[in-house]
C-alpha positions in Angstrom: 1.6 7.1 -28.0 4.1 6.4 -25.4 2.1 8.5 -23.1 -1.0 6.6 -23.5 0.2 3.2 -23.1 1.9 4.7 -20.0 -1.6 5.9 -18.9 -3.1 2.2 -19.5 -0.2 0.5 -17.7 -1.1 2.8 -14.7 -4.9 2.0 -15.2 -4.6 -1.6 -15.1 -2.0 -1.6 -12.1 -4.8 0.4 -10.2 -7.6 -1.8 -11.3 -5.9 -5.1 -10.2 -5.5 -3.5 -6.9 -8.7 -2.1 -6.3 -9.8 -5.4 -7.3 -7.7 -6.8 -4.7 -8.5 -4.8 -2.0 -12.7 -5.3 -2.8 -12.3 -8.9 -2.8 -10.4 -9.0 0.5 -13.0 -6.9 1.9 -16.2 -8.7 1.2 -14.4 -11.9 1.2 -11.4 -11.8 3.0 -8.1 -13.1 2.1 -7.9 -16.6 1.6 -11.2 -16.7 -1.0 -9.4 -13.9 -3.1 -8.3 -16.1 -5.9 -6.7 -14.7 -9.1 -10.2 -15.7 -10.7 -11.5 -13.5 -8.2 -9.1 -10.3 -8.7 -9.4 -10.8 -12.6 -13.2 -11.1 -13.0 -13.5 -8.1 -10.6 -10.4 -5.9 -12.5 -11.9 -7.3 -15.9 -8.6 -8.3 -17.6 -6.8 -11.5 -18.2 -4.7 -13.3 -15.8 -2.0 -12.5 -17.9 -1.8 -9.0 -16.4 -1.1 -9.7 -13.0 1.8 -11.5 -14.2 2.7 -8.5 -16.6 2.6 -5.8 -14.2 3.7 -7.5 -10.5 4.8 -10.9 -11.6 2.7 -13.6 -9.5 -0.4 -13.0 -7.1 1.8 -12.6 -3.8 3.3 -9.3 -5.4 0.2 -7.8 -6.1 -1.2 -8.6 -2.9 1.8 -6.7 -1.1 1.3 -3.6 -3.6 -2.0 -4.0 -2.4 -1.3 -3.5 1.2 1.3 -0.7 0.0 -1.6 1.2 -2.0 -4.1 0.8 1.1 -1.3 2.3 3.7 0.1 4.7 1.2 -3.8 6.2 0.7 -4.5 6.4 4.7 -1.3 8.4 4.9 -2.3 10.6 1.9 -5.3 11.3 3.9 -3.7 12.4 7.4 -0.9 14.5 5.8 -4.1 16.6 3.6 -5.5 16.8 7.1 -2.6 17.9 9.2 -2.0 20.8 6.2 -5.2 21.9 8.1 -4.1 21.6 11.4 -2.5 24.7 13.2 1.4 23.9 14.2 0.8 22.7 18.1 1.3 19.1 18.9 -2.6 19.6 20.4 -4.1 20.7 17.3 -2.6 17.7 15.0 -2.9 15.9 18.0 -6.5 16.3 17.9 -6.2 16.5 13.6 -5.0 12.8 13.7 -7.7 11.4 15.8 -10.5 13.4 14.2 -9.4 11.7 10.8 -8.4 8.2 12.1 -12.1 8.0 13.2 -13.7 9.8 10.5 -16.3 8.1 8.6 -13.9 8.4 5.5 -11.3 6.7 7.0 -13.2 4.4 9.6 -15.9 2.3 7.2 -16.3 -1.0 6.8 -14.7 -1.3 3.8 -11.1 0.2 5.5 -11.7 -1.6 8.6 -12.1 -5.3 6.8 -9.1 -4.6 4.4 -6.7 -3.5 7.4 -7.5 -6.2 9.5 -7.9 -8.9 6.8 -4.4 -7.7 6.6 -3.5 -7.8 10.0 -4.2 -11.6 10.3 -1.0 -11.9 7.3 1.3 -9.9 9.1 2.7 -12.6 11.2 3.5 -14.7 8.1 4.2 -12.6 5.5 7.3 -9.4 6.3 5.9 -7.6 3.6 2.3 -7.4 4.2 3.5 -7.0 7.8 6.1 -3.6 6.7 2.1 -1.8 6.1 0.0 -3.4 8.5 2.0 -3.3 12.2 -0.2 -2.0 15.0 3.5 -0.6 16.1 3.5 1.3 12.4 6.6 3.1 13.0 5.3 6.2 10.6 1.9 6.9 12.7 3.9 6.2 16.1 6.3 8.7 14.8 3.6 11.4 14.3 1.8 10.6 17.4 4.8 11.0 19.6 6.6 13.9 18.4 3.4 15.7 18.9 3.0 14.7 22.5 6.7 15.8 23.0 5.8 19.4 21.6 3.1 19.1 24.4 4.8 17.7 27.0 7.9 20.4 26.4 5.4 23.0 26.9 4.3 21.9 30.3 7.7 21.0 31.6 6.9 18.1 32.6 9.2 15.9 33.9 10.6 12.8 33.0 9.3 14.1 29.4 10.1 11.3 27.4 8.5 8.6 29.3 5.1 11.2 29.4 5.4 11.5 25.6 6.0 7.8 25.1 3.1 6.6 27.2 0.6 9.2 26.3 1.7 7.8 22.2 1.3 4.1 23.4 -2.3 5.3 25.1 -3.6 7.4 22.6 -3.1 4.3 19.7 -4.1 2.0 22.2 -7.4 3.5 22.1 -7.2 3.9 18.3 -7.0 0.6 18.1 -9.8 -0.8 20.3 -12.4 1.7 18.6 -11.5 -0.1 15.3 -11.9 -3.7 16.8 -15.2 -2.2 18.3 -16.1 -0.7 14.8 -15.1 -4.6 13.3 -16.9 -6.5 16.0 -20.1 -4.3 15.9 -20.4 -1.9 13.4 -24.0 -1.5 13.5 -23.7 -0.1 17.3 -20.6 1.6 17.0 -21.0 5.5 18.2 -18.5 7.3 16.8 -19.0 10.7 19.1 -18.6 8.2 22.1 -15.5 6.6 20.6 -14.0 10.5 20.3 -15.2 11.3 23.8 -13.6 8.3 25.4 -10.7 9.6 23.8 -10.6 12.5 25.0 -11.4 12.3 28.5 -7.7 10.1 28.6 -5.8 13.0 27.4 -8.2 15.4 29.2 -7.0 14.0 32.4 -3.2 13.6 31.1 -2.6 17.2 29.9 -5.8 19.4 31.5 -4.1 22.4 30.0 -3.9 21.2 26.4 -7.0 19.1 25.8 -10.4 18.9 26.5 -13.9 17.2 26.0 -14.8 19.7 23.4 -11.6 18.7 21.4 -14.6 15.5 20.6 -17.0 17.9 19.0 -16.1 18.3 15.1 -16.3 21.6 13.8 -19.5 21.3 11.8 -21.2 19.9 14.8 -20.1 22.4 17.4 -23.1 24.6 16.8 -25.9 22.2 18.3 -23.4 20.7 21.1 -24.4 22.9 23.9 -27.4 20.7 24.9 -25.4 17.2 24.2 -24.3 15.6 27.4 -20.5 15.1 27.4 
């Protein structure tokens, strides 16, 4: 018995989440309403009260849940990825622009987000554009490939190609937000990769832009 109602509890923390993170996507922030979350989660306003005591809790779990699910994503990826900073290197960007990850449903939450951050720490802790987690990644990867070369002044090359790299993340999710309609996802990976193309020649290249299942027909596609 004890089991089960642990089960529910679990259920209707999830719902009241997902019911969250819908509404701020179609409607953004400031029209999601506990009427809204509870008509969407279909359960009485009671529970949000019960299970993160007020609306502003939920909301942060909210953000939590949403970060916590993109990181879940890139860590299954990178278990794919061989151990050279290039290959997760070129792991990370594949997924951060995959349709999975990149969708207008992601893209609306994370930046309904973004516009909280300077008012609110704790939807800021998930929602930084200088996410210390993904900067983390990013850099010690560029270090492995940096080291490699021996490069000099190797911390600054590591530290610049990192702040270039998310740069460019970045804009290609304001471009998929502004535009999504005309956003072309094989340009966004080839822009990309011509930067660290020209930064480390030996390490990456434009076919690093070509995903696996569509390397077969790429011969003919101009790069």
């Amino acid at each position: 018995m004890t089991g089960k109602r642990e089960q529910n509890r679990e259920q209707n923390r999830l719902a009241l989440i997902e019911a969250v993170l819908d509404s701020v996507a179609e409607k953004g922030i400031s029209e999601t309403s506990v009427s809204e979350i509870i008509q969407r989660a279909g359960l009485s306003r009671g529970m949000i009260h019960l299970h993160f005591g007020g609306k502003d809790n939920l909301v942060q779990a909210a953000v939590q849940h949403s970060s916590e699910d993109y990181y879940g994503g890139l860590e299954n990826l990178l278990q794919t990825a061989g151990d050279s900073g290039q290959e997760r290197i070129e792991m990370i960007i594949r997924g951060d622009l995959s349709k999975e990850v990149l969708n207008r449903r992601s893209v609306s939450i994370w930046y309904a987000f973004r516009g909280e951050a300077r008012n609110r720490a704790a939807v800021a802790e998930f929602s930084d554009t200088r996410d210390d987690r993904l900067r983390s990644m990013i850099l010690h990867a560029f270090t492995s490939v940096v080291r490699e070369d021996g490069c000099p002044d190797a911390a600054a090359v590591a530290r610049d190609a990192t702040h270039g790299t998310l740069a460019l993340l970045e804009g290609m999710w304001t471009d998929y937000l502004l535009h999504p309609d005309r956003f072309d996802r094989e340009e966004a990976m080839r822009i990309i990769f011509r930067f660290l193309a020209a930064m480390f020649p030996a390490h990456f290249s434009l076919a690093g832009a070509i995903l696996p299942e569509e390397a077969e027909g790429a011969a003919a596609r101009p790069l």
